[in-house]
Biopython code that builds the backbone (N, CA, C, O; Angstrom):
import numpy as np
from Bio.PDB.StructureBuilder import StructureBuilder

atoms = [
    (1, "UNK", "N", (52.087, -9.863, 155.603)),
    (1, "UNK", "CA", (51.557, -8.631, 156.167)),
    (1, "UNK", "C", (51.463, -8.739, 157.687)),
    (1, "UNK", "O", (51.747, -7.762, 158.380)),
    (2, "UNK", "N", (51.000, -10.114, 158.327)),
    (2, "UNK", "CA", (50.808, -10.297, 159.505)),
    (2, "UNK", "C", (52.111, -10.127, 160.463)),
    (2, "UNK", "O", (52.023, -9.547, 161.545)),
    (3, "UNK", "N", (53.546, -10.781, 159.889)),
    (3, "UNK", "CA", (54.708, -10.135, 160.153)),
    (3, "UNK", "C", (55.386, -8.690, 160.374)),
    (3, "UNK", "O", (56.112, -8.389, 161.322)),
    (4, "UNK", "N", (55.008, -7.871, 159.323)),
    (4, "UNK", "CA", (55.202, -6.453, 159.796)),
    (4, "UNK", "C", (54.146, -6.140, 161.075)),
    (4, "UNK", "O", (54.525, -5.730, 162.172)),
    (5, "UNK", "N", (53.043, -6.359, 160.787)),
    (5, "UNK", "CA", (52.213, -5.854, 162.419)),
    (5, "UNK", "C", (52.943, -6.404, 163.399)),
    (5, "UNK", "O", (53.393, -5.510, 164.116)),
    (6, "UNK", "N", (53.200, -7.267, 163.682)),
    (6, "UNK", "CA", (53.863, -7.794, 165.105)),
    (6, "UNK", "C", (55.346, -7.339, 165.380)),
    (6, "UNK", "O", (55.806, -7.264, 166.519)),
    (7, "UNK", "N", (56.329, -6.927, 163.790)),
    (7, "UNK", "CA", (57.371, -6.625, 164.347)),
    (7, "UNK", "C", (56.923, -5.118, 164.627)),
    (7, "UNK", "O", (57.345, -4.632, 165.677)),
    (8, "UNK", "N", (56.405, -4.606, 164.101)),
    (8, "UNK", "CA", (56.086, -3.048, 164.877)),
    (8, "UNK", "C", (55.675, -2.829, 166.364)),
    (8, "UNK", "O", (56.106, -2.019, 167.184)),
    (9, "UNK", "N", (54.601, -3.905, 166.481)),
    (9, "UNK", "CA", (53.806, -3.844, 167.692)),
    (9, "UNK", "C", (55.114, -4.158, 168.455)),
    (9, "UNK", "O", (55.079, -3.281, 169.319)),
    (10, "UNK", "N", (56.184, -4.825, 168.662)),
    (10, "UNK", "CA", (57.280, -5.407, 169.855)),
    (10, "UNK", "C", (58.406, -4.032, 169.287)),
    (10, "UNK", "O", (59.327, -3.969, 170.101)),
    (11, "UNK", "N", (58.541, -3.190, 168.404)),
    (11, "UNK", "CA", (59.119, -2.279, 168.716)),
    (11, "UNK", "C", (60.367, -2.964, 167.834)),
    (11, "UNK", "O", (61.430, -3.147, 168.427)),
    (12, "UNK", "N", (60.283, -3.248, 166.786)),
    (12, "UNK", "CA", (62.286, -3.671, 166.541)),
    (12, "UNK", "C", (62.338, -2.405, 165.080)),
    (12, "UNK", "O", (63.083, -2.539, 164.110)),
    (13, "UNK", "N", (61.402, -1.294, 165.271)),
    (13, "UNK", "CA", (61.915, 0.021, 164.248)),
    (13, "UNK", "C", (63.542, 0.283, 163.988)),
    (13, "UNK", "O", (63.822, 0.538, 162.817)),
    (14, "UNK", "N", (64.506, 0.256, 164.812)),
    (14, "UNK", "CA", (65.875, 0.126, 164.912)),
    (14, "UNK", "C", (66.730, -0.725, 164.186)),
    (14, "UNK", "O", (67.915, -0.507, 163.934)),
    (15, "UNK", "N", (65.813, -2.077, 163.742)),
    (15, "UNK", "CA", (66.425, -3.059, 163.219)),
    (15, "UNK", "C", (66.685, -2.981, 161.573)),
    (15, "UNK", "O", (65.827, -2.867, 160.699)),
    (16, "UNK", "N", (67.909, -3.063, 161.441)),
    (16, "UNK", "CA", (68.532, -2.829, 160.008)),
    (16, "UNK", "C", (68.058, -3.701, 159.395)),
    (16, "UNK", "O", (67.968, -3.323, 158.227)),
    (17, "UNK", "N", (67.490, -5.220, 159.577)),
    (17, "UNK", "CA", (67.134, -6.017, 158.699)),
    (17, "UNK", "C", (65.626, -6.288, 158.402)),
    (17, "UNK", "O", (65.228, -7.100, 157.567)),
    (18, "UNK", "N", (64.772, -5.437, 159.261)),
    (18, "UNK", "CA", (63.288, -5.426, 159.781)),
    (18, "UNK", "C", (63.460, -4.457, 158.502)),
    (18, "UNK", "O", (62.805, -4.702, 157.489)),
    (19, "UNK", "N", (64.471, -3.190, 158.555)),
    (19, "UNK", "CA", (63.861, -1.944, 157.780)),
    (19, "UNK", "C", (64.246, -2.932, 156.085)),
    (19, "UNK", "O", (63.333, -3.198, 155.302)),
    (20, "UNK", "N", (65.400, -3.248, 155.876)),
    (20, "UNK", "CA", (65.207, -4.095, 154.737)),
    (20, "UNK", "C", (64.257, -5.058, 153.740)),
    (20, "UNK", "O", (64.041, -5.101, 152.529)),
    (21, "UNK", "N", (63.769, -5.875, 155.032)),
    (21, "UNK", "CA", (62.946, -6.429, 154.553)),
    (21, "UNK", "C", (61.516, -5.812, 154.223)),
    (21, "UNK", "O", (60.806, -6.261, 153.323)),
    (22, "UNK", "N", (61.092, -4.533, 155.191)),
    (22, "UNK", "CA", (60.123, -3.371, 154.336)),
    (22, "UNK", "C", (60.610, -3.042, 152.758)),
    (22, "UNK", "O", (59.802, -3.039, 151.828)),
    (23, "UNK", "N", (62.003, -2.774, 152.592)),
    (23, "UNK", "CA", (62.205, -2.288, 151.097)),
    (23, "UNK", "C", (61.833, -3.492, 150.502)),
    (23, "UNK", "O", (60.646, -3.392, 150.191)),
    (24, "UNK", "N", (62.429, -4.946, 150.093)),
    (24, "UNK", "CA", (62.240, -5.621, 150.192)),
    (24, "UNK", "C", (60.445, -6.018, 149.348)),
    (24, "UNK", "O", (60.033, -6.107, 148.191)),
    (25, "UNK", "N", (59.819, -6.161, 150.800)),
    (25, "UNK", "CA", (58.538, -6.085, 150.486)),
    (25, "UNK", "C", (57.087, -5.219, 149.869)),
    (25, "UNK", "O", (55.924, -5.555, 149.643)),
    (26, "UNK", "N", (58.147, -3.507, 149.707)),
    (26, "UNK", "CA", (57.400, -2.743, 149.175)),
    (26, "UNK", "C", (57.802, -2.883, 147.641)),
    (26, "UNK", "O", (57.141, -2.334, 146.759)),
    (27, "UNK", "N", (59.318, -3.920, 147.292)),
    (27, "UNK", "CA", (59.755, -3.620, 145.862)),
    (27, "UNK", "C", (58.484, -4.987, 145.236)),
    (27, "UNK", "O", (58.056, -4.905, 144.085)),
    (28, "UNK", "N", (58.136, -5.881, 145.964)),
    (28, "UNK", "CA", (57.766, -7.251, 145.417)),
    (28, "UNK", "C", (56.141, -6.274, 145.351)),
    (28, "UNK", "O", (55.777, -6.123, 144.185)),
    (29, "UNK", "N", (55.472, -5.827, 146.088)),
    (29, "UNK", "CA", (54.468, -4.740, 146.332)),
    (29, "UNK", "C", (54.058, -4.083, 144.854)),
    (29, "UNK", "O", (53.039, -4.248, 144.182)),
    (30, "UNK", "N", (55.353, -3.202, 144.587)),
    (30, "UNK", "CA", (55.259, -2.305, 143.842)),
    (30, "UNK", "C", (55.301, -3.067, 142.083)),
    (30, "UNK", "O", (54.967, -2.521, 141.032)),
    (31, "UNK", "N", (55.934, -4.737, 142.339)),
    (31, "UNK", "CA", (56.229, -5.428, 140.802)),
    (31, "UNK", "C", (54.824, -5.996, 140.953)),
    (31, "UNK", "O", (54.225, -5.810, 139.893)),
    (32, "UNK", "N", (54.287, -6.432, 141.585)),
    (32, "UNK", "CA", (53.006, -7.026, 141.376)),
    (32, "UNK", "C", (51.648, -6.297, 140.486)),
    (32, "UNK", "O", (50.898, -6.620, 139.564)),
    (33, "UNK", "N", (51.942, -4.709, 141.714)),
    (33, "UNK", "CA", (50.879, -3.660, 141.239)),
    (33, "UNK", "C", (51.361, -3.320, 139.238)),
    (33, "UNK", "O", (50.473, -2.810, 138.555)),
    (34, "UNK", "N", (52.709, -3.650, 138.564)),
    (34, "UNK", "CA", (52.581, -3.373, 137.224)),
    (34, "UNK", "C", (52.532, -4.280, 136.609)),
    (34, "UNK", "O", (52.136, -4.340, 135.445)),
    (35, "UNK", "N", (53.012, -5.344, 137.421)),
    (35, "UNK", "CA", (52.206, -6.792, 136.857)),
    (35, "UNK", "C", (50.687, -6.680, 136.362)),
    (35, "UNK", "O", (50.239, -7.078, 135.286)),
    (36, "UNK", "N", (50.121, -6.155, 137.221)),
    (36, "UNK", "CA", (48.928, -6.252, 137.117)),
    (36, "UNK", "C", (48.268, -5.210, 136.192)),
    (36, "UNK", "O", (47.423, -5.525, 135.354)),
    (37, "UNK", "N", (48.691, -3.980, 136.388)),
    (37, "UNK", "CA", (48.326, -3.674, 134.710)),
    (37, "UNK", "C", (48.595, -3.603, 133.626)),
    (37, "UNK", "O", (47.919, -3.080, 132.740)),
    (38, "UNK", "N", (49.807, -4.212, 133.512)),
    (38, "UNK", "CA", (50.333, -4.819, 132.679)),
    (38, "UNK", "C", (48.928, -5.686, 131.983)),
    (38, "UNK", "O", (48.334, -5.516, 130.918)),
    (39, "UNK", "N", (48.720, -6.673, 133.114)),
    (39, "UNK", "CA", (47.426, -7.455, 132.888)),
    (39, "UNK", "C", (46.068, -6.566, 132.421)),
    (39, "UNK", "O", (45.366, -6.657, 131.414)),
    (40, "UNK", "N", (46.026, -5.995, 133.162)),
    (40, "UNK", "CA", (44.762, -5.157, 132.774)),
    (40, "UNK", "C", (45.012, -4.312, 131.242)),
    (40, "UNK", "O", (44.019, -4.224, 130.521)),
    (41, "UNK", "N", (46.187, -3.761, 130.798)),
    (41, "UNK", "CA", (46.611, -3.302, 129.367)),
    (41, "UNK", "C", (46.308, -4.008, 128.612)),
    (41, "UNK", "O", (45.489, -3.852, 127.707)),
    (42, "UNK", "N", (47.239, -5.341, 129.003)),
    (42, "UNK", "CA", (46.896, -6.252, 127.749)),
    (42, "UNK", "C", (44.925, -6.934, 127.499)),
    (42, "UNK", "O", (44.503, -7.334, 126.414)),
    (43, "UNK", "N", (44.231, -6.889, 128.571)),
    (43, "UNK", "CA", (42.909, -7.110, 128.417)),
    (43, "UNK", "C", (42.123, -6.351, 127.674)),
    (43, "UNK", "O", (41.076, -6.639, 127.094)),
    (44, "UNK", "N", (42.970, -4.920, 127.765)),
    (44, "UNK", "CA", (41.482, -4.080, 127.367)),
    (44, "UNK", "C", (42.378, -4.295, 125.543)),
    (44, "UNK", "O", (41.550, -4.257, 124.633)),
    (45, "UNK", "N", (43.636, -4.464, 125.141)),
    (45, "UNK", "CA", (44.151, -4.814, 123.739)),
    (45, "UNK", "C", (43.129, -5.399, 123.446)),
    (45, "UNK", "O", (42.324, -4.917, 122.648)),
    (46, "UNK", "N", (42.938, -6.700, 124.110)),
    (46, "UNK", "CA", (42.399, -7.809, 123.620)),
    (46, "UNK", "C", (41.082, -7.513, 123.662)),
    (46, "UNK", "O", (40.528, -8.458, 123.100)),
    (47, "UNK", "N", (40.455, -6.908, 123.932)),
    (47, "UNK", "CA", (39.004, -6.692, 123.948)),
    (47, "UNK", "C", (38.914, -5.587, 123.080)),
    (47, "UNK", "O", (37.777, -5.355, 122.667)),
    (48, "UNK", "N", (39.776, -4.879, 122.714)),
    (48, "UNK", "CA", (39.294, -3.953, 121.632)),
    (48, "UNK", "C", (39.785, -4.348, 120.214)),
    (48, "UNK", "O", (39.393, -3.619, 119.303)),
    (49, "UNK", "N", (40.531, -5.322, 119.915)),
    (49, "UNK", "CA", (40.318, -6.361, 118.930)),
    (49, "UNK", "C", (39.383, -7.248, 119.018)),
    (49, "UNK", "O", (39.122, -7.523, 117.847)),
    (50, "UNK", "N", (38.771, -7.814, 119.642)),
    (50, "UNK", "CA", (37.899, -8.455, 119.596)),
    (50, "UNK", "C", (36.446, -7.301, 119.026)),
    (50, "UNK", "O", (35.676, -7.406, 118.070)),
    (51, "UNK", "N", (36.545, -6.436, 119.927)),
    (51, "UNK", "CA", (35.504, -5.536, 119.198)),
    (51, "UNK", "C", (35.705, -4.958, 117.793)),
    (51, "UNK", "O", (34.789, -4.325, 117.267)),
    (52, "UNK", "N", (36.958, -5.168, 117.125)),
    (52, "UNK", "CA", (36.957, -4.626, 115.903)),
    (52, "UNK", "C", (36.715, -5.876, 114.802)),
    (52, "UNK", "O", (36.285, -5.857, 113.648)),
    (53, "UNK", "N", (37.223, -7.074, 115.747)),
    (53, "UNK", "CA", (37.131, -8.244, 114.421)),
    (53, "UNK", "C", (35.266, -8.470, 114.774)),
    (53, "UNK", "O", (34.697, -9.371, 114.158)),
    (54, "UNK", "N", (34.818, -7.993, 115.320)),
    (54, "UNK", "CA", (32.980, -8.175, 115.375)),
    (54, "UNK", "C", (32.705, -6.900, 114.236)),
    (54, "UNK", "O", (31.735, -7.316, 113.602)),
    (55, "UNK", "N", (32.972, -5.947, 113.834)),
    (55, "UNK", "CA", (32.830, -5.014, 113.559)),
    (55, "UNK", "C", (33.170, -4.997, 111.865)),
    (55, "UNK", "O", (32.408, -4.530, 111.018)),
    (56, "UNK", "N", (34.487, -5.615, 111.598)),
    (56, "UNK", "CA", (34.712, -6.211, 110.667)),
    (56, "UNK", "C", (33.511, -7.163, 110.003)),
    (56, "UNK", "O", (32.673, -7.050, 109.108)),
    (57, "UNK", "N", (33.887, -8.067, 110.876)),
    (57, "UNK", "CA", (32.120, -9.145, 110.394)),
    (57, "UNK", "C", (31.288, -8.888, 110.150)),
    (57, "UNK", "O", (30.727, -9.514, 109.251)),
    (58, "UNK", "N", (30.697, -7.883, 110.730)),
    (58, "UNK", "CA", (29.611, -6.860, 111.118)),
    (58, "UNK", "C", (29.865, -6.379, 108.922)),
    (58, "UNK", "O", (29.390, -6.951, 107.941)),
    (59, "UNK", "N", (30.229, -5.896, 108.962)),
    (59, "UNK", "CA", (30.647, -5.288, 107.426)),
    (59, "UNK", "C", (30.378, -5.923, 106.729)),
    (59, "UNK", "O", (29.444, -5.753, 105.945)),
    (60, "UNK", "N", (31.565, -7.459, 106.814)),
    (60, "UNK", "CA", (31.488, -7.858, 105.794)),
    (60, "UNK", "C", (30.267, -8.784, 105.602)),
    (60, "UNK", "O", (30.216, -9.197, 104.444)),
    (61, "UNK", "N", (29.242, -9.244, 106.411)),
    (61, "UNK", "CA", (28.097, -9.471, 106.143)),
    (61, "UNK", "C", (27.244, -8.821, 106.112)),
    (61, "UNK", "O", (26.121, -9.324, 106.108)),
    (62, "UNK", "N", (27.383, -7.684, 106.085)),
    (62, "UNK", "CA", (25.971, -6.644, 105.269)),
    (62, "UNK", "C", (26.655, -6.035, 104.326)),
    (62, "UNK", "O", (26.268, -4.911, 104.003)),
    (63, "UNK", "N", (27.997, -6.698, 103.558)),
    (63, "UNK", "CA", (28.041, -6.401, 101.901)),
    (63, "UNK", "C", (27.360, -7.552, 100.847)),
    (63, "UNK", "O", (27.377, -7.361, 99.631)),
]
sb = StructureBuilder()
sb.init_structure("model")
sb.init_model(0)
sb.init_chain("A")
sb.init_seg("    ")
for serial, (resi, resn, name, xyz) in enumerate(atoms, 1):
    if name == "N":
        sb.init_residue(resn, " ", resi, " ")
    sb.init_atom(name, np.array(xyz, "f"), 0.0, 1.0, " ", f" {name:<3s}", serial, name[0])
structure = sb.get_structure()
């Protein structure tokens, strides 16, 4: 991140490989952010099985 501020601040907007490496860094940006709820999907799975196998139990010890 500290890299894009400084190439902006010296002005290299013109540069074909400056603008690349923005795509670049908004694609690694953009895989992380569904990485991550990806992560967060699979948590709340797992927590709402977990709340059903309590729930289950829950049953089958007050038969």
């Amino acid at each position: 991140m500290d890299d894009i501020d400084v190439n902006l601040s010296k002005g290299n907007h013109g540069n074909t490989e400056f603008s690349q490496d923005k795509d670049l860094d908004e694609q690694e940006t953009n895989d992380t952010v569904d990485s991550k709820l990806i992560l967060v999907k699979q948590y709340n799975i797992l927590s709402q099985l977990k709340q059903n196998q309590l729930l289950i139990k829950g049953v089958s010890l007050s038969m």
